[in-house]
C-alpha positions as CSV (number, residue, x, y, z in Angstrom):
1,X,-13.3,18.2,-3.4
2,X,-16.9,17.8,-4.4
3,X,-17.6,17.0,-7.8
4,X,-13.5,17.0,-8.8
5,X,-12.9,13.5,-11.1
6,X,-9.4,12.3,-12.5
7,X,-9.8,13.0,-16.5
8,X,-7.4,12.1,-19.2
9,X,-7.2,14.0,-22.1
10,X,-5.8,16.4,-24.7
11,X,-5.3,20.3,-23.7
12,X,-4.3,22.3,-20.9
13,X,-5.9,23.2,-17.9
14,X,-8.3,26.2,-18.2
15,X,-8.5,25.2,-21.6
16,X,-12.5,25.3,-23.3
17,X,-13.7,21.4,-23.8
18,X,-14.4,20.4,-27.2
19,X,-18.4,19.8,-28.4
20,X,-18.9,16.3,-29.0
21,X,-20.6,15.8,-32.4
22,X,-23.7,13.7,-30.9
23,X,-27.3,12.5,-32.1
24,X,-30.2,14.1,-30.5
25,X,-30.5,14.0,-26.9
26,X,-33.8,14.6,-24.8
27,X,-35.2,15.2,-22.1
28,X,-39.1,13.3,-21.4
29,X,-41.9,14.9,-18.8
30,X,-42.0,12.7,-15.9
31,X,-44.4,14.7,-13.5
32,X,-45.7,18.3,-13.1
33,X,-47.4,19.3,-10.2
34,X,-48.5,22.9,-9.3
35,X,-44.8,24.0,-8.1
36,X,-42.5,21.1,-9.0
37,X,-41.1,19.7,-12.4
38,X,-39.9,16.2,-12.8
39,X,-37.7,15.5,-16.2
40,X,-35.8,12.1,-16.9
41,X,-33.7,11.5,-20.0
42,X,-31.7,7.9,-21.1
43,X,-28.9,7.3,-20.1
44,X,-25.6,7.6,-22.3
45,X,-23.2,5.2,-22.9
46,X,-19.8,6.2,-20.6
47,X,-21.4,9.8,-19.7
48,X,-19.9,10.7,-16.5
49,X,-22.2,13.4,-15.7
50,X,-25.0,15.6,-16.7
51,X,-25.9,19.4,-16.3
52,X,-29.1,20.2,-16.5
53,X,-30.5,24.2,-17.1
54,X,-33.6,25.9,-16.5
55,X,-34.7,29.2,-18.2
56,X,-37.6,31.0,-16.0
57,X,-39.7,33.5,-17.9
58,X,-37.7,36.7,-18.0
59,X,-34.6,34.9,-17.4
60,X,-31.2,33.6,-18.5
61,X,-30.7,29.9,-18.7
62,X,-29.2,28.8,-15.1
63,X,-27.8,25.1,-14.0
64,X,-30.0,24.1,-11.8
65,X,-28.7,20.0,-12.0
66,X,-24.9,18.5,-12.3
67,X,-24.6,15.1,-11.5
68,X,-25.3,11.5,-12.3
69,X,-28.7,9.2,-12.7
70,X,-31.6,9.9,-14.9
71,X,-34.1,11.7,-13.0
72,X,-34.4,15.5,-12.1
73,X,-36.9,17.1,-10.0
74,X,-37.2,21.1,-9.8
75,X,-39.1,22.4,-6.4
76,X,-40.0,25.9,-5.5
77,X,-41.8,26.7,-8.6
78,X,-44.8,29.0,-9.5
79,X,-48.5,27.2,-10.4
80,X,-49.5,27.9,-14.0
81,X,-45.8,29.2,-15.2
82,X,-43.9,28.2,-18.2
83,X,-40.4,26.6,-17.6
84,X,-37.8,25.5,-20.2
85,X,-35.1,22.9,-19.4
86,X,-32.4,21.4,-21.6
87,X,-29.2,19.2,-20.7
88,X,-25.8,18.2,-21.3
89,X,-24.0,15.3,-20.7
90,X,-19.9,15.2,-19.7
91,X,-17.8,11.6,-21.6
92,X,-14.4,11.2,-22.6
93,X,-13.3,15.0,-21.7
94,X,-15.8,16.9,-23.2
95,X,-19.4,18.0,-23.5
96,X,-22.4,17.7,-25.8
97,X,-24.1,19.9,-27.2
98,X,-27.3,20.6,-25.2
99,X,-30.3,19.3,-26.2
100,X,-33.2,20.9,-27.6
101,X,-34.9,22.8,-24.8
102,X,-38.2,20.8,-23.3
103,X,-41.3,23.3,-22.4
104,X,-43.0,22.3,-19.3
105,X,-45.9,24.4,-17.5
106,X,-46.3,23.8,-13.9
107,X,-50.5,23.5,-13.3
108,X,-52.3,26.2,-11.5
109,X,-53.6,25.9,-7.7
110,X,-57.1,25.3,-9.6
111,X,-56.3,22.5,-11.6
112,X,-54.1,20.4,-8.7
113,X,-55.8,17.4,-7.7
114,X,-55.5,15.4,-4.7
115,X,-52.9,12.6,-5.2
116,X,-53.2,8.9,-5.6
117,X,-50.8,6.8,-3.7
118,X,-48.5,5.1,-5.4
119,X,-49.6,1.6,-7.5
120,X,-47.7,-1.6,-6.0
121,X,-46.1,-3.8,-8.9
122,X,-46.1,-7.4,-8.0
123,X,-44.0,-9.8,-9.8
124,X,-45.5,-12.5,-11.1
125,X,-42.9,-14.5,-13.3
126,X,-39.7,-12.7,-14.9
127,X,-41.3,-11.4,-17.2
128,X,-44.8,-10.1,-16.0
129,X,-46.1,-7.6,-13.2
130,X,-49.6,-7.4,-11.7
131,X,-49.9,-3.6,-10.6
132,X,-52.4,-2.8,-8.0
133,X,-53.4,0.9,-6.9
134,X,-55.8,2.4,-4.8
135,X,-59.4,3.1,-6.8
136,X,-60.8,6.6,-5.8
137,X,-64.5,6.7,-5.4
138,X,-66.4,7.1,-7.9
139,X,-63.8,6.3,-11.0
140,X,-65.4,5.0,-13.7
141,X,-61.8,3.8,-15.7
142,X,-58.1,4.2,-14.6
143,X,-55.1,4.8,-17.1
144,X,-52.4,2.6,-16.5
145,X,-48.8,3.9,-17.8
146,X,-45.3,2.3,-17.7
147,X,-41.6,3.7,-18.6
148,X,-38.4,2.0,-18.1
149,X,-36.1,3.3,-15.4
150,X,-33.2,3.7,-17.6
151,X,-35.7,6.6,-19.1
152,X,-37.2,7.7,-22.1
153,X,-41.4,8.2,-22.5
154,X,-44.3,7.1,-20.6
155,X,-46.3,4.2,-22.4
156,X,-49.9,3.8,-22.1
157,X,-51.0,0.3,-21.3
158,X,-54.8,0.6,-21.4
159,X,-57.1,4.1,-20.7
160,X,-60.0,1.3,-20.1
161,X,-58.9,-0.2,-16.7
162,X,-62.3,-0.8,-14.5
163,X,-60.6,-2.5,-11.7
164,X,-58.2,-1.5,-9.0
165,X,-54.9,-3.9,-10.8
166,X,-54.1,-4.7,-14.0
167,X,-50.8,-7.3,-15.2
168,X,-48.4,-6.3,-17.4
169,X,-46.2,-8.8,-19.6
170,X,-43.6,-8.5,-21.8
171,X,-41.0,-7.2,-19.6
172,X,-37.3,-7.7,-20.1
173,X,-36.4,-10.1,-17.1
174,X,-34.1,-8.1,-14.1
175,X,-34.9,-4.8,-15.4
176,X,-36.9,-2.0,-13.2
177,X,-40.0,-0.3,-14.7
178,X,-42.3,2.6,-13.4
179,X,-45.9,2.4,-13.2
């Protein structure tokens, strides 16, 4: 059946799961766009699955997410409309606590800009990137961000970039990054 997993541990069937006692888990902003919410949260150690909730203004909270990975993305959603999320995670039998809700406001049809394609990362060495994108006309500077796969925030790299590619070093060898 979908989503049934072999579990050992205490207490009967039907029986409520225990909270696990846990340090703050939380979920990061990963894109907003005028009806869609993308979150991402790091990974934890022998979690076998996530729930994440939405509460919509007027609402209760609803699951909206149960599964694996570290990346979310909520479609369907009205411009210029507060959302709240929060999560769970499922290890050893039991689940967390949720985390503290996240606050995310989808941006109204006014605001929503035409897209830029996605920047290429090319590697250099192991530990180094150069990241090219697509300059619109007209731009002055480009921001260039990065944030590890695994999750967790985006990092600025530079809010002065004049060109169309930058490189980025420093990187932990065999590991995947966004830009």
């Amino acid at each position: 059946a979908r989503g049934a997993r072999g579990l050992a541990a205490g207490g009967c069937f039907g029986s409520k799961p225990e909270i696990i006692p846990s340090p703050p888990f939380m979920l990061y902003e990963h894109d907003v766009t005028e009806s869609t919410l993308t979150l991402s949260w790091h990974l934890v150690n022998r979690a076998t699955q996530y729930e994440l909730q939405i509460k919509e203004p007027g609402d209760e909270w609803r699951s909206v997410f149960n599964g694996t990975g570290n990346f979310a993305r909520k479609k369907n959603l009205r411009g210029s409309t507060d959302y709240q999320f929060r999560m769970r995670y499922y290890k050893d039998g039991n689940y967390s606590d949720f985390c503290e809700p996240l606050t995310l406001t989808t941006i109204g049809s006014e605001l929503a800009a035409t897209r830029m394609p996605m920047p290429i990362a090319k590697v250099i060495d192991g530990t180094t990137v150069r990241v090219i994108w697509d300059k619109p006309p007209r731009t002055l500077k480009s921001e260039l961000q990065v944030k590890d796969e695994d999750g967790g925030p985006w990092v600025t790299v530079s809010t002065e970039l004049g060109g169309s590619s930058a490189r980025k070093r420093g990187l932990k060898a065999g590991h995947g990054y966004l830009f």
